[in-house]
MARVEX-79337 format. One record per residue (C-alpha): residue number from 0; x, y, z. Coordinates in Angstrom, 1 decimal, m for minus. Example, Ala and Ser with C-alpha at 12.3 -4.5 7.8 and 13.67 -1.06 7.14 Angstrom:
2
{pos=0, x=12.3, y=m4.5, z=7.8}
{pos=1, x=13.7, y=m1.1, z=7.1}
//
This chain:
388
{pos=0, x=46.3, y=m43.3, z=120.6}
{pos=1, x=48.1, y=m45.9, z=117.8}
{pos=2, x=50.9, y=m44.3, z=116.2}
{pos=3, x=49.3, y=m45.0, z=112.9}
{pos=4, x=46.1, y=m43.1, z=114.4}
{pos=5, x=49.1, y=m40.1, z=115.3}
{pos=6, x=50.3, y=m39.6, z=112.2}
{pos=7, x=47.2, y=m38.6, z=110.1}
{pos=8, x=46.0, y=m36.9, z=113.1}
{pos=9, x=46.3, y=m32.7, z=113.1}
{pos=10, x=48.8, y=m30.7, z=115.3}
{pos=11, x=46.0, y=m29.7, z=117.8}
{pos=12, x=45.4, y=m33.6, z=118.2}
{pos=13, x=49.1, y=m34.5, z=117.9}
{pos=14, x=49.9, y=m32.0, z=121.2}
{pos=15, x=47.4, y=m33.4, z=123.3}
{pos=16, x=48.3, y=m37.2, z=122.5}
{pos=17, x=51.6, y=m37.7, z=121.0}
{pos=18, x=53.4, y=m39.2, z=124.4}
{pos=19, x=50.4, y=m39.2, z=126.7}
{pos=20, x=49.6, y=m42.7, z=126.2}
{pos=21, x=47.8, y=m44.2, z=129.3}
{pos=22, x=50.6, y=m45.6, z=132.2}
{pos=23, x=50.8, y=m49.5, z=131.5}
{pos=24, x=51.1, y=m50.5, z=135.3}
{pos=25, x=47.9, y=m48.0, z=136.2}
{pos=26, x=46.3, y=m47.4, z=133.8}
{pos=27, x=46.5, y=m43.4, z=134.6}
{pos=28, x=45.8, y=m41.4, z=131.8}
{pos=29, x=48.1, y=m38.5, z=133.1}
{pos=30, x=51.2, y=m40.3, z=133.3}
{pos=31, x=53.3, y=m40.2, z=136.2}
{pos=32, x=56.6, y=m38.3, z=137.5}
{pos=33, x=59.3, y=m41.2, z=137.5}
{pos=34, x=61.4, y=m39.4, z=140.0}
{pos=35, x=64.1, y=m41.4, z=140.2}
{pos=36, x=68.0, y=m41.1, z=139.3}
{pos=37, x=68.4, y=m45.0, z=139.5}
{pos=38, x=66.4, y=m48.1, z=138.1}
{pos=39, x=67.4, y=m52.2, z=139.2}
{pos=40, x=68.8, y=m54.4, z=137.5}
{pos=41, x=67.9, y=m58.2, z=136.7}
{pos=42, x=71.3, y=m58.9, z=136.3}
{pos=43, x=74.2, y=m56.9, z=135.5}
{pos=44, x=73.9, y=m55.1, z=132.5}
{pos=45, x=70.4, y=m56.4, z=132.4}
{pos=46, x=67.8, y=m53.2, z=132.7}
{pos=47, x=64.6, y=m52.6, z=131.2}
{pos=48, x=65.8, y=m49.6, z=129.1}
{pos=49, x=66.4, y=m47.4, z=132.3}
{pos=50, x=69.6, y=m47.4, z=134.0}
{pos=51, x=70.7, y=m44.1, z=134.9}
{pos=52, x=68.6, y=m40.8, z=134.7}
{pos=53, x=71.3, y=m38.9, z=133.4}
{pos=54, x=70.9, y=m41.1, z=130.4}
{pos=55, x=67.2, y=m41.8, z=130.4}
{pos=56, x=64.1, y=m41.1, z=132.4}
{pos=57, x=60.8, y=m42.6, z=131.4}
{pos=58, x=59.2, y=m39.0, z=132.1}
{pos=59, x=61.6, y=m37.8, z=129.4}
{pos=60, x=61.2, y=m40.6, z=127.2}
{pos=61, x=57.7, y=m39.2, z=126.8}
{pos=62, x=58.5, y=m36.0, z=126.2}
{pos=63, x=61.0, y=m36.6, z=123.6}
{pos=64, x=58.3, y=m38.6, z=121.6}
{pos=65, x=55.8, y=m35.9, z=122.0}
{pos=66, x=58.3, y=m33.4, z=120.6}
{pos=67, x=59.7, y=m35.6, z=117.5}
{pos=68, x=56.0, y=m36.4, z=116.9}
{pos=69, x=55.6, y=m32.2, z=117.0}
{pos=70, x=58.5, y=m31.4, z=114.2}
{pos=71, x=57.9, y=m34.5, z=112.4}
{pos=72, x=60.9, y=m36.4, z=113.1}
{pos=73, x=62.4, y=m39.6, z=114.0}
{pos=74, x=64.6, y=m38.4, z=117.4}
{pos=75, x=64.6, y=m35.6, z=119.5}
{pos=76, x=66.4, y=m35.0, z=122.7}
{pos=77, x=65.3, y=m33.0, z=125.7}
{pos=78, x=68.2, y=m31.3, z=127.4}
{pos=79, x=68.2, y=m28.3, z=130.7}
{pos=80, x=68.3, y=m25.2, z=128.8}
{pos=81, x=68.1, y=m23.6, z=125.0}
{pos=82, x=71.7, y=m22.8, z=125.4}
{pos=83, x=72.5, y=m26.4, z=126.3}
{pos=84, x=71.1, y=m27.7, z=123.3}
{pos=85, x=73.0, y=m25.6, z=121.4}
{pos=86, x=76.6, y=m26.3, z=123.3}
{pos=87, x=75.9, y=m29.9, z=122.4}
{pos=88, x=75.4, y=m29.3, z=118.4}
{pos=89, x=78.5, y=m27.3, z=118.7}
{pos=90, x=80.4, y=m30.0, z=120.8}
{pos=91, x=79.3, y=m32.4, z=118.3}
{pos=92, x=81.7, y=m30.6, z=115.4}
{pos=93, x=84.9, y=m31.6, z=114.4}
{pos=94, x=87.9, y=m29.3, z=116.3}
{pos=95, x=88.5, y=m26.1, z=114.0}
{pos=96, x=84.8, y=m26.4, z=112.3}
{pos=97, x=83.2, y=m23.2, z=110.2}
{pos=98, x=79.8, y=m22.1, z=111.3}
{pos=99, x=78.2, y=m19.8, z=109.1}
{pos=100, x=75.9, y=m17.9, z=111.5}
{pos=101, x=72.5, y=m15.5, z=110.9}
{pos=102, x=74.1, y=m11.8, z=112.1}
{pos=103, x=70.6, y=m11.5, z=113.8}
{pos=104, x=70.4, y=m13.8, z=116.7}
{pos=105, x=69.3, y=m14.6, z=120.3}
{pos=106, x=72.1, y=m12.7, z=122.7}
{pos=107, x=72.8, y=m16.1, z=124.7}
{pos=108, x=73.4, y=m17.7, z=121.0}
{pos=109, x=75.6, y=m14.9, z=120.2}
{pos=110, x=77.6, y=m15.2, z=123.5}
{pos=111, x=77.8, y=m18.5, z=123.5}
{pos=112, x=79.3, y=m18.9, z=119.9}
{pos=113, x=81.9, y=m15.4, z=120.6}
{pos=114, x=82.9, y=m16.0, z=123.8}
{pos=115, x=82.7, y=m19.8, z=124.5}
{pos=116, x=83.1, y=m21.7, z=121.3}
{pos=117, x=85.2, y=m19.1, z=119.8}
{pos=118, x=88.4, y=m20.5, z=120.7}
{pos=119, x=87.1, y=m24.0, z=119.2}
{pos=120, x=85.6, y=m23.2, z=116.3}
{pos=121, x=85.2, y=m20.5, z=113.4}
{pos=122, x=82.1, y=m18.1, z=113.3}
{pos=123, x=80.8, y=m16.0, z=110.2}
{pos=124, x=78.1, y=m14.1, z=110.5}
{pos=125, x=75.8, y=m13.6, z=107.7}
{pos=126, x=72.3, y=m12.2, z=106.5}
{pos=127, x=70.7, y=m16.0, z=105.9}
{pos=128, x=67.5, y=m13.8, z=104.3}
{pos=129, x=70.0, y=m13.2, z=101.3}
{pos=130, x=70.1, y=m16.3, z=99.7}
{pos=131, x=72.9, y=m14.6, z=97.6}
{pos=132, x=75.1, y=m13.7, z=100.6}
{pos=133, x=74.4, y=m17.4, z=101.9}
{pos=134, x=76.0, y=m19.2, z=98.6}
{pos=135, x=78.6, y=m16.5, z=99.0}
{pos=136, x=79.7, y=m17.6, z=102.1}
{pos=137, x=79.3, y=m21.4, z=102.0}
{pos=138, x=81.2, y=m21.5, z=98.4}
{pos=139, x=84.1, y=m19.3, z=100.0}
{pos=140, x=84.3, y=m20.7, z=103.4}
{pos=141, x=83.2, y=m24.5, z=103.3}
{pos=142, x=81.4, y=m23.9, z=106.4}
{pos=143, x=80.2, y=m27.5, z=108.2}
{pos=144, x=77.4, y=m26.2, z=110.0}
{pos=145, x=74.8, y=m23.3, z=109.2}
{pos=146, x=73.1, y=m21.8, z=112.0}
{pos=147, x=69.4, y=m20.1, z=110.7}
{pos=148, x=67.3, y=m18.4, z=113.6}
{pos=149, x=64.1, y=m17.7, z=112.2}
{pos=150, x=62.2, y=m15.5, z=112.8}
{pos=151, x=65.4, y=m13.7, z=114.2}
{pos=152, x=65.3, y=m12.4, z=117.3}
{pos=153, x=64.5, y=m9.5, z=117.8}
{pos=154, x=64.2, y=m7.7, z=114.7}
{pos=155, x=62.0, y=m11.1, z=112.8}
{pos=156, x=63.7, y=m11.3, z=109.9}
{pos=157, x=62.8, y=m14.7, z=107.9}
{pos=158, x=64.7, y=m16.6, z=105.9}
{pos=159, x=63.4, y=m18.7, z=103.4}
{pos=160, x=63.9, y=m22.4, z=105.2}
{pos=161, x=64.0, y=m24.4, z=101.8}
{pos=162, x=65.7, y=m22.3, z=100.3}
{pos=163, x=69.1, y=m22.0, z=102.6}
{pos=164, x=68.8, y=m25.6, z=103.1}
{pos=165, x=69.0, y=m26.5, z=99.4}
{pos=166, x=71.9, y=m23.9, z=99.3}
{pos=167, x=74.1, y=m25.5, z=101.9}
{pos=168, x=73.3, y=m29.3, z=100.8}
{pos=169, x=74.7, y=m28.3, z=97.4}
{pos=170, x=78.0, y=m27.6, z=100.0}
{pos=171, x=77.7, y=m30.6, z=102.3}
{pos=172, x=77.1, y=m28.0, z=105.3}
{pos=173, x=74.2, y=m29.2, z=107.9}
{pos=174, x=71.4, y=m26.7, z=108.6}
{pos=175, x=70.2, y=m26.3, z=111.8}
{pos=176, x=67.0, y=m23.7, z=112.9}
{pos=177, x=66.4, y=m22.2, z=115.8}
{pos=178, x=62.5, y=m22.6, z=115.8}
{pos=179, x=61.9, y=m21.4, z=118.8}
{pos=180, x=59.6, y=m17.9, z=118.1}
{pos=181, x=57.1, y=m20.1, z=116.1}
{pos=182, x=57.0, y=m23.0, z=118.0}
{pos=183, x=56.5, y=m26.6, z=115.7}
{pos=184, x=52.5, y=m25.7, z=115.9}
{pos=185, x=53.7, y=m22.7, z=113.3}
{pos=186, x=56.8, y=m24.1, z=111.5}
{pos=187, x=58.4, y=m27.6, z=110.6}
{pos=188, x=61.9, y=m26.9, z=109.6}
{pos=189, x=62.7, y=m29.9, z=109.1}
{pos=190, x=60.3, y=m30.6, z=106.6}
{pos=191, x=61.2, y=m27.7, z=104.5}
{pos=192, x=64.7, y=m29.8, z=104.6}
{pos=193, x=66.3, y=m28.7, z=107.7}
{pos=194, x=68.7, y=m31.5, z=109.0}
{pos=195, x=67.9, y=m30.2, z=112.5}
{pos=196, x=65.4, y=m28.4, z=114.5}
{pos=197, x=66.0, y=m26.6, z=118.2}
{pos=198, x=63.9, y=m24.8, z=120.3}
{pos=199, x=64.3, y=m23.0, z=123.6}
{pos=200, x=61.8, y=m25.3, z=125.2}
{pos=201, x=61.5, y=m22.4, z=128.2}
{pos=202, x=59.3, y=m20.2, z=125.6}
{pos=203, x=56.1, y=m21.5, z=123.9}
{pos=204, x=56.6, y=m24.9, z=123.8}
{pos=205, x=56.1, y=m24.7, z=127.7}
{pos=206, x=54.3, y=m22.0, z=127.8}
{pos=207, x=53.8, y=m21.1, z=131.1}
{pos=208, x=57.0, y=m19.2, z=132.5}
{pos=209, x=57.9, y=m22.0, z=135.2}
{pos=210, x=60.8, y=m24.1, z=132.8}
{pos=211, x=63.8, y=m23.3, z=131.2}
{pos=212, x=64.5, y=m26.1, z=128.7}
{pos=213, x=66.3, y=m26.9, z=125.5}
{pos=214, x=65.4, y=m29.4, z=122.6}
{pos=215, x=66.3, y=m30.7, z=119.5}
{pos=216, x=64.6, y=m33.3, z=116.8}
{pos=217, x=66.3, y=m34.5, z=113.8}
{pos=218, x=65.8, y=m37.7, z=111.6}
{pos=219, x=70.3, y=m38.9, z=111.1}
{pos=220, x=70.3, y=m41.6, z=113.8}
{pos=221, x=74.0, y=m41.0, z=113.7}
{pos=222, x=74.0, y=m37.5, z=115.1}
{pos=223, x=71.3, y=m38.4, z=117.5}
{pos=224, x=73.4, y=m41.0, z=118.4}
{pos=225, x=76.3, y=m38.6, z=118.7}
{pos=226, x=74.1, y=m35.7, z=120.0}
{pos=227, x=73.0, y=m38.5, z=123.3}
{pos=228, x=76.2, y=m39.7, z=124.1}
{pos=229, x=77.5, y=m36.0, z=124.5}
{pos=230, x=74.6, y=m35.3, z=126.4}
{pos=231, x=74.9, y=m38.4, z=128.6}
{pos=232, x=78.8, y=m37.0, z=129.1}
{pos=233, x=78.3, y=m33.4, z=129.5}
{pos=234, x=75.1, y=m33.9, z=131.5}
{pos=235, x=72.7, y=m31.3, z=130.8}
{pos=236, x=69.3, y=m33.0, z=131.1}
{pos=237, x=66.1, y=m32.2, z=131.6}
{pos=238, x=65.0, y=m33.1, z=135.3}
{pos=239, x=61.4, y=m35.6, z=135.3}
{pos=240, x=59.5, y=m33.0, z=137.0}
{pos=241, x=60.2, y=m30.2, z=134.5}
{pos=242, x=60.0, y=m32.9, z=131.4}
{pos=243, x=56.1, y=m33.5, z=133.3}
{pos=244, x=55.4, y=m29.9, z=133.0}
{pos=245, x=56.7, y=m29.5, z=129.8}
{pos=246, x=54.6, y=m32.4, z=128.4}
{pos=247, x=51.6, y=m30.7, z=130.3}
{pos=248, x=52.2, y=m27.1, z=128.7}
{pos=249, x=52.4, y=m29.0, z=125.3}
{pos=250, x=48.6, y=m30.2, z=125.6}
{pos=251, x=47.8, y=m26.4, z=125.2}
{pos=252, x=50.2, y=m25.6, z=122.6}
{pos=253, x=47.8, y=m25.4, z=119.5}
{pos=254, x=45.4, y=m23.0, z=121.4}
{pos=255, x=47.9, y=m21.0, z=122.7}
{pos=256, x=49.6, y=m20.4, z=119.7}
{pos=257, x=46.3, y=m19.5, z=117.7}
{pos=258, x=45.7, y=m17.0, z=120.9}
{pos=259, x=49.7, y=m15.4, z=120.7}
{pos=260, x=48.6, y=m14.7, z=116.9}
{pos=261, x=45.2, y=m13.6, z=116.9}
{pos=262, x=46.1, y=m10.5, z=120.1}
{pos=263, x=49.6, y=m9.9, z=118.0}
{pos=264, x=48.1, y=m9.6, z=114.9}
{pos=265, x=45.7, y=m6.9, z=116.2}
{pos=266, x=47.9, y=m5.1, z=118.7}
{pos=267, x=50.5, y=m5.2, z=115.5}
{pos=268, x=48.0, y=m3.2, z=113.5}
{pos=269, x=47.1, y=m0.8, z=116.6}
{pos=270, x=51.0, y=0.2, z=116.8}
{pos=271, x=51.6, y=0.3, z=113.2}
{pos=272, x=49.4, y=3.3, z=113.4}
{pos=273, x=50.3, y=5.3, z=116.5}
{pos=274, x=51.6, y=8.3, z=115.9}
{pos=275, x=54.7, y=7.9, z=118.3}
{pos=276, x=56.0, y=4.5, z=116.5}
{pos=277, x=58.1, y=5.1, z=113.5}
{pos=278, x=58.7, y=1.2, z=112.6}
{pos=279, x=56.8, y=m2.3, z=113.4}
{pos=280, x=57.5, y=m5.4, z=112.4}
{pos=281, x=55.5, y=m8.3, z=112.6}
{pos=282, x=55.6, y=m11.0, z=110.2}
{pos=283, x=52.0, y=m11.2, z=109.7}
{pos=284, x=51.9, y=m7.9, z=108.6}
{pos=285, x=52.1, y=m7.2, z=104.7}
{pos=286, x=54.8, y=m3.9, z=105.1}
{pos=287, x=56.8, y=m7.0, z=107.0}
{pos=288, x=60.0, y=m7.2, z=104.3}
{pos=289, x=59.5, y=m11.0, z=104.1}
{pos=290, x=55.7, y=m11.3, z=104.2}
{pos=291, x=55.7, y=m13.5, z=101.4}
{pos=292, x=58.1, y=m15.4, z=102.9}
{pos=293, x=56.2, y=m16.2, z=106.0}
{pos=294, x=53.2, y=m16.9, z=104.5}
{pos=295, x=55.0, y=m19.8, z=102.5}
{pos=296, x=56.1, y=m21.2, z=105.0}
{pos=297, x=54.7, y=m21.0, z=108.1}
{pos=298, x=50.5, y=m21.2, z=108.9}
{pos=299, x=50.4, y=m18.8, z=111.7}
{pos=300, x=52.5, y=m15.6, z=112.7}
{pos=301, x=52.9, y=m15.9, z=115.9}
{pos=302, x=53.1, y=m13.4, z=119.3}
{pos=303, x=56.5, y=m11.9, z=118.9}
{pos=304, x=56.4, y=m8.3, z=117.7}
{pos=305, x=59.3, y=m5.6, z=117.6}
{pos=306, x=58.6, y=m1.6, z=117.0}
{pos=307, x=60.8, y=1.4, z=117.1}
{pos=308, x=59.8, y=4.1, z=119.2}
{pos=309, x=59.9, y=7.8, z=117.8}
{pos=310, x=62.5, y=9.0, z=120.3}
{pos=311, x=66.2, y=8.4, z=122.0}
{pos=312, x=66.7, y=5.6, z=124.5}
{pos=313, x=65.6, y=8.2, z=127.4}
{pos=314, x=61.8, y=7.8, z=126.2}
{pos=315, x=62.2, y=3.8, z=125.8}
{pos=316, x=62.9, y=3.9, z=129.3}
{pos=317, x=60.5, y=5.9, z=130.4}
{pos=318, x=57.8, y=3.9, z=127.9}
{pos=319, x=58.9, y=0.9, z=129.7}
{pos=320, x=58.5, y=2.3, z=133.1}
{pos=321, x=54.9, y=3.2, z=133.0}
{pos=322, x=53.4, y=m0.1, z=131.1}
{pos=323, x=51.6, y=m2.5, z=133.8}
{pos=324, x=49.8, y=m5.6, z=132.3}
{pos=325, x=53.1, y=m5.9, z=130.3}
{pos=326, x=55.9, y=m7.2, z=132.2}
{pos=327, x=59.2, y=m5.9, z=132.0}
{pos=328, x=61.2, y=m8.7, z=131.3}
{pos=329, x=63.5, y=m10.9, z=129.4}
{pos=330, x=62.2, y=m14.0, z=127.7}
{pos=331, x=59.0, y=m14.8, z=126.0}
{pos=332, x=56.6, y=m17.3, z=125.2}
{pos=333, x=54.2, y=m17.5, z=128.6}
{pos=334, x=50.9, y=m16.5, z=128.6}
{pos=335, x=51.4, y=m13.6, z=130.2}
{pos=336, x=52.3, y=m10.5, z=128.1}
{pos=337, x=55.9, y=m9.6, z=128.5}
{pos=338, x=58.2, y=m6.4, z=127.3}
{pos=339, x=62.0, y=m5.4, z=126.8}
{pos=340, x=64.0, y=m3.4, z=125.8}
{pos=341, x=66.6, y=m5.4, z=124.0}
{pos=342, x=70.1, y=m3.3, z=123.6}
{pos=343, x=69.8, y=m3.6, z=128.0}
{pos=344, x=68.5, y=m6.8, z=128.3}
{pos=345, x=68.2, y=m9.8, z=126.4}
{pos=346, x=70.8, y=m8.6, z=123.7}
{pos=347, x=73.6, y=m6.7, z=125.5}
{pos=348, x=76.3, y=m9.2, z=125.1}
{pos=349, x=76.8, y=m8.0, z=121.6}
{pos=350, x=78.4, y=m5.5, z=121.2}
{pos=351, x=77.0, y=m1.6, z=120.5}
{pos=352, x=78.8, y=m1.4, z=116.9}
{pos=353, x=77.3, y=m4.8, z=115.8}
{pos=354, x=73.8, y=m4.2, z=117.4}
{pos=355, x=74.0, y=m1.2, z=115.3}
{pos=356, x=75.2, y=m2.2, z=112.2}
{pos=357, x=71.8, y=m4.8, z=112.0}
{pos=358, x=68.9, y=m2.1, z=113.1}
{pos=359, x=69.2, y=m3.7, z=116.9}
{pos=360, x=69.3, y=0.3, z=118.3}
{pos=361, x=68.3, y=1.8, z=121.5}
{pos=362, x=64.7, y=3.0, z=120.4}
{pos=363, x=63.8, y=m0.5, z=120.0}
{pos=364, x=61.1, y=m2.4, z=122.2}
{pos=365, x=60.3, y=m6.0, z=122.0}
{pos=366, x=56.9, y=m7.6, z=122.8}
{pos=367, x=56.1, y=m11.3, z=123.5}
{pos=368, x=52.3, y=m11.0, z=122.9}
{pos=369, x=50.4, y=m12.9, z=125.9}
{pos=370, x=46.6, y=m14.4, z=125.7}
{pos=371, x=45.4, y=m11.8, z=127.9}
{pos=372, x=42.3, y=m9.6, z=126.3}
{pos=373, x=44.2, y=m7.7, z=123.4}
{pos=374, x=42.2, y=m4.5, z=124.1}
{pos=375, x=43.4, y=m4.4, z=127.8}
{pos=376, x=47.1, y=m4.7, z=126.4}
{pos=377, x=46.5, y=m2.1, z=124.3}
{pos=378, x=45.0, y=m0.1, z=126.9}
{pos=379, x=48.1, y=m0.5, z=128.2}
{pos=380, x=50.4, y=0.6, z=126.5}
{pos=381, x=48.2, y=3.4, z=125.4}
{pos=382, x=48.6, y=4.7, z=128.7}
{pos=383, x=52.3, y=4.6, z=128.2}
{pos=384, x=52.7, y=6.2, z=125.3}
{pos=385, x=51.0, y=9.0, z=127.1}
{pos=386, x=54.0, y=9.3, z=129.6}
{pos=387, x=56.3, y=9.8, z=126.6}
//
């Protein structure tokens, strides 16, 4: 497809083309694996693009245009892992740099920015839904970088994307969102002013449980710039064969997505009911805290959902012992339904007093919504919360 074609061309059209041009050489509309590390030279110093996998890989290359063509950008980098992505931002920081932080993160973020980058740079954690508390905190501490997860995981909170972004231009600080629970088929930060998008590629925009993955797409060519060479330093790339399943899991992105939002939307309202929940929140719901919010700003809702069980973290094991089309498990994202218990798993790297002192507490359950039958999953956990 032309690129001119691309660009007036919807999301659903955009994931099934944007870097699946036909192979030049075959022809092959599924384009090939270059599994290679190396590529010859004409001369030395004379390549056709390709010269080192580390640096490039053709497979990648693809992938990389398909993703920036997803978030509407000019560059975007493929890397090993969601965490990578995020070393490499960091890495790209002055020595000594301020990062004012969302308090409600992803445990690896969290962990990697207390316990890694700690002794590098400075970290303050703040509630980026309160606009208030955001100019606060960037007139007081001149942060250079703003870190916005949103929807935060796991208790969804939203933060208005325009808003923050306007906030910390008016303070020279960089924004970057972690877009990762609505995927770019739900939310373009970047066009809501963002100066950089990542995504734990791992979760929907594979799709399929079989990658872990890290991106980011951006439109300063500088930073990219930057962003590559610490990459092509550091090392943490993403192989061709997981770049080629990537790019394949993207083709069913938009219907996916729709699927995630249409079984979370109704299994949201099923548990929003039940007389042994006492709290859920989903952002497509309207007792959601930034329903408006969401609906501004993104056009779907997504699959994520987080309730609070009536009961100590005794029942929330038990609950989670006796579900079976769920699967008891960290991450999210696949098409197959998952559940966790948060506090134990994904999140317990931070610490009990600060899980606390956000709502992250022990009768909390986390759902990544799958594109099974809705009424089976809640079948499901209907025969759990009979157990408790």
């Amino acid at each position: 497809m032309k690129k001119s074609t691309l660009k007036k061309a919807a999301k659903a059209s955009v994931c099934i083309h944007a870097g699946a041009h036909p192979d030049k050489e075959t022809g092959a509309v599924i384009p090939p694996i270059h599994q290679t590390t190396t590529y010859a030279q004409t001369s030395p110093g004379i390549h056709q693009g390709y010269e080192y996998s580390r640096c490039h890989n053709p497979t990648r290359t693809r992938l990389e245009e398909s993703l920036a063509a997803l978030e509407n950008s000019k560059y975007a980098l493929a890397t090993s892992s969601g965490v990578s992505i995020e070393m490499l931002i960091m890495h790209a920081l002055p020595a000594g740099s301020t990062i004012l932080c969302g308090d409600d993160v992803y445990g690896g973020t969290y962990r990697l920015f207390t316990t890694v980058f700690n002794s590098i740079h400075k970290f303050i954690f703040v509630d980026t839904t309160d606009p208030k508390k955001v100019e606060e905190a960037l007139k007081e501490h001149k942060p250079k970088l703003m870190w916005v997860e949103t929807p935060t995981n796991p208790l969804l909170k939203i933060s208005d994307i325009k808003k923050v972004s306007e906030l910390a231009k008016k303070y020279k600080t960089l924004t970057v969102v972690d877009n990762t629970f609505m995927s770019p088929y739900f939310q373009n930060p970047l066009d809501l002013g963002a100066d950089i998008v990542m995504h734990s590629m791992t979760k929907y925009i594979n799709g399929h449980s079989d990658v872990v993955g890290g991106a980011c797409m951006l439109n300063n060519k500088a930073l990219y710039e930057k962003l590559w060479t610490l990459q092509k330093s550091l090392g943490p790339t993403q192989s061709p064969f997981d770049s080629w399943l990537v790019l394949r899991g993207i083709k069913t992105l938009a219907i996916r997505m729709e699927a995630h939002a249409k079984n979370a939307m109704k299994i949201a309202k099923y548990l929003e009911s039940h007389p042994k929940v006492d709290k859920v929140l989903y952002p497509g719901l309207k007792s959601h805290p930034q329903y408006k919010i969401a609906k501004k700003q993104m056009s779907g809702f997504g699959g994520m959902i987080t309730f609070f069980l009536k009961g100590d973290i005794r029942k929330s094991k038990k609950f989670l012992q006796n579900v079976d089309m769920f699967s008891l498990a960290e991450s999210l994202g696949g098409v197959e339904s998952l559940i966790e218990h948060p506090a134990i798993m994904t999140h317990a790297s931070v610490p009990k007093n600060v899980r606390e002192s956000i709502g992250l507490t022990d009768n909390l359950i986390r759902l990544s919504v799958g594109i099974e039958d809705a009424n089976d999953l809640i079948s499901d956990l209907e025969r759990a919360f009979k157990t408790i």
